[in-house]
N, C-alpha and C positions, 0 to 999 in steps of 0.2 A: 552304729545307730542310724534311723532312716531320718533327715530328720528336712522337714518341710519350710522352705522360703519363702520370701515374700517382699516385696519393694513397690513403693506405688514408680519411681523415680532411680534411673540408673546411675547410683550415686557411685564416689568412689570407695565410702564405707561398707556400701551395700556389696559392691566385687568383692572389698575387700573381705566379707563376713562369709562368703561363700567359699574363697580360698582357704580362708584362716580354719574353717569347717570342713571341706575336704581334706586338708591338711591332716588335722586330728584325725584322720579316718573315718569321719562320718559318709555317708549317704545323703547327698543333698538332693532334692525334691523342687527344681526353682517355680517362682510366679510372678506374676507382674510383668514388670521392666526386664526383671533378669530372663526372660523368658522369650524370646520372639513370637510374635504372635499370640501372647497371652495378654488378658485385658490389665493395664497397669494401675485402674483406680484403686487408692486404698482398700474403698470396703470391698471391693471383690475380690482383688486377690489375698487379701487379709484371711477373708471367709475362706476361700479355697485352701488354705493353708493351715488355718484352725480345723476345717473338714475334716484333713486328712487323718490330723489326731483324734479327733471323735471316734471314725470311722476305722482309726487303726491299722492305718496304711502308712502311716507313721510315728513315731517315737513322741517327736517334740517337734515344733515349730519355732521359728524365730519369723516376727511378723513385724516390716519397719515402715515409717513414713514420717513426714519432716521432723514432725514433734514426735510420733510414737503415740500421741494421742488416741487419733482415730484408728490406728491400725488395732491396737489396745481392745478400744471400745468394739469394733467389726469382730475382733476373733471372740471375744466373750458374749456374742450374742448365739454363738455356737454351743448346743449343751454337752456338760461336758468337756469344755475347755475352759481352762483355770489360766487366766493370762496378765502377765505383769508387766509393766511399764518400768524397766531398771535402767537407772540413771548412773549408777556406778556399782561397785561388785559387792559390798555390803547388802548394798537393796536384791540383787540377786542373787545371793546366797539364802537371805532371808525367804524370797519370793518361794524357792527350793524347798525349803526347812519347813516353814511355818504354816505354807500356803497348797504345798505340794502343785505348784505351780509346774503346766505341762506346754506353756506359750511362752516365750520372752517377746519382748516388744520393747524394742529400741526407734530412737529418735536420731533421724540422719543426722540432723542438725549439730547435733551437741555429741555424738559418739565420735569419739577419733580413733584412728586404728589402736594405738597401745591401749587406748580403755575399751576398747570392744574386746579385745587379747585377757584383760582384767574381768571383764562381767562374763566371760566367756570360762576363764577357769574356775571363777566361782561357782558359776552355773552349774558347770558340770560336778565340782567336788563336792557341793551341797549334796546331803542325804535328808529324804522326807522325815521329818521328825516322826518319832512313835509316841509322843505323849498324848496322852487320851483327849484333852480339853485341844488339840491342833489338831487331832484325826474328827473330834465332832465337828469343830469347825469347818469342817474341810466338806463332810457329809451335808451340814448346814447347807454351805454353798451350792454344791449340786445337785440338792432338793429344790431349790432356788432355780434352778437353772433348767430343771427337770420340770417343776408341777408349778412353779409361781409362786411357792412359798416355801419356808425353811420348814415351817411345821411337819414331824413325822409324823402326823395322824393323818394327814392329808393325803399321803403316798397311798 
């Protein structure tokens, strides 16, 4: 899978999160910090990274900064991109399932290498749920993201 980085900060979670992702045979895509020459503020390289999912030049993105906050906030102003903020593999398992969540967004701060290893295989095992009332939701959302409101009469 191709799947697009982002760091405002070249931390040592953040190496870490690109190893641990090549590793599993992914396709890493870096920005920011991990990047020479690419700009490292959160919301830009956030954006660049949530882009590439839009756009379909990539799979998923993992988008981090201190808290994960803003990284968070910058890639869901992108339409199109569904992006969660997972603190441990619980939240991103769910993020997967419930949200059909196509961003993770980690917080340098508070991720240490075995729990990035943790949100990491959740992420990946999680399957989008097929239940009807998560798939409207889901549609909700990116009407929301699309036209400014969830309203299907609106489209």
């Amino acid at each position: 899978m191709r799947i697009s980085v982002s760091s405002d900060m070249d931390e040592p979670v953040a190496r870490a999160l690109v190893a641990e992702l090549r590793g599993r045979g992914h396709d890493v895509v870096p920005h920011g910090a991990l990047r020479p020459g690419s700009d490292p503020q959160w919301a830009v390289c956030s954006e660049a990274a949530a882009r590439e999912v839009a756009d379909g030049t990539s799979e998923q993105a993992v988008v981090c900064c201190w808290t994960g906050t803003g990284a968070s906030i910058a890639a869901n102003k992108v339409p199109g991109v569904r992006a969660a903020l997972c603190t441990d593999a619980s939240t991103a398992e769910g993020a997967r399932r419930w949200n059909d969540a196509n961003v993770l967004a980690l917080s340098l701060r508070l991720t240490s290498e075995p729990l990035l290893k943790e949100i990491l295989d959740a992420w990946f095992a999680a399957e989008t749920s097929g239940d009807a009332e998560d798939l409207a939701n889901v549609l909700h959302v990116d009407r929301i993201g699309r036209d400014g409101t969830g309203d299907a009469s609106a489209s």
